[in-house]
N, C-alpha and C positions, 0 to 999 in steps of 0.2 A: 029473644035476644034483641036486646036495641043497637039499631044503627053503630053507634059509638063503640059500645062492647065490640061488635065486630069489628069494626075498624080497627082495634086495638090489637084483641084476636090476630089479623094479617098481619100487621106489623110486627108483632111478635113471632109469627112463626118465619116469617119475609127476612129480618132479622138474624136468626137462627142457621141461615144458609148464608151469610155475607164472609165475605172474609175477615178476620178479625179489624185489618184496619180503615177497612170500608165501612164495618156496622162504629169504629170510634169516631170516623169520620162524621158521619150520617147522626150518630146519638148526640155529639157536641152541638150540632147543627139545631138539632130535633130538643132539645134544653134550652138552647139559647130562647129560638121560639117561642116556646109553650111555657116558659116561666120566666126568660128575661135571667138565666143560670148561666154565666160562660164556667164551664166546666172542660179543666185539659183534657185532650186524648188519650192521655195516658191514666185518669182517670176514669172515663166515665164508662167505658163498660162496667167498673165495678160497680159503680154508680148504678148502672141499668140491674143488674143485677141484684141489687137489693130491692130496688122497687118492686122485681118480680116477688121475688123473695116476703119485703111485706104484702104483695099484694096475696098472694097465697097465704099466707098467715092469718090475713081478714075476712076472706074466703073460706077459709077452714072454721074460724070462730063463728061466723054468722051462717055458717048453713047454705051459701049462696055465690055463687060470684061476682065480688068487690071488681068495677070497673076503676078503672082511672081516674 
């Protein structure tokens, strides 16, 4: 597994224990960053949530785990 993988990995599961308006907090934050996305709070779980969503889906197709 490379670095990054894992990295994702923890924040995914890190994630998983937040309380819901802590991880919208945190994910509006974490979008902004990583793509320059302002995404509302009241959005972007959903938002995260599909990302898993296709990330598994490309995962599944390819045989292997698609990182981020």
């Amino acid at each position: 597994m490379r670095q990054n993988d894992a990295y994702f990995d923890l924040l995914i599961e890190t994630l998983e224990g937040l309380e819901p308006a802590a991880r919208a907090q945190f994910l509006q934050r974490f979008f902004l960053s990583l793509s320059h996305i302002d995404i509302p709070e009241n959005q972007v779980v959903t938002v995260w949530e599909e990302v898993l969503t296709r990330r598994a889906q490309l995962s599944e197709r390819s045989e292997s785990l698609v990182s981020f």
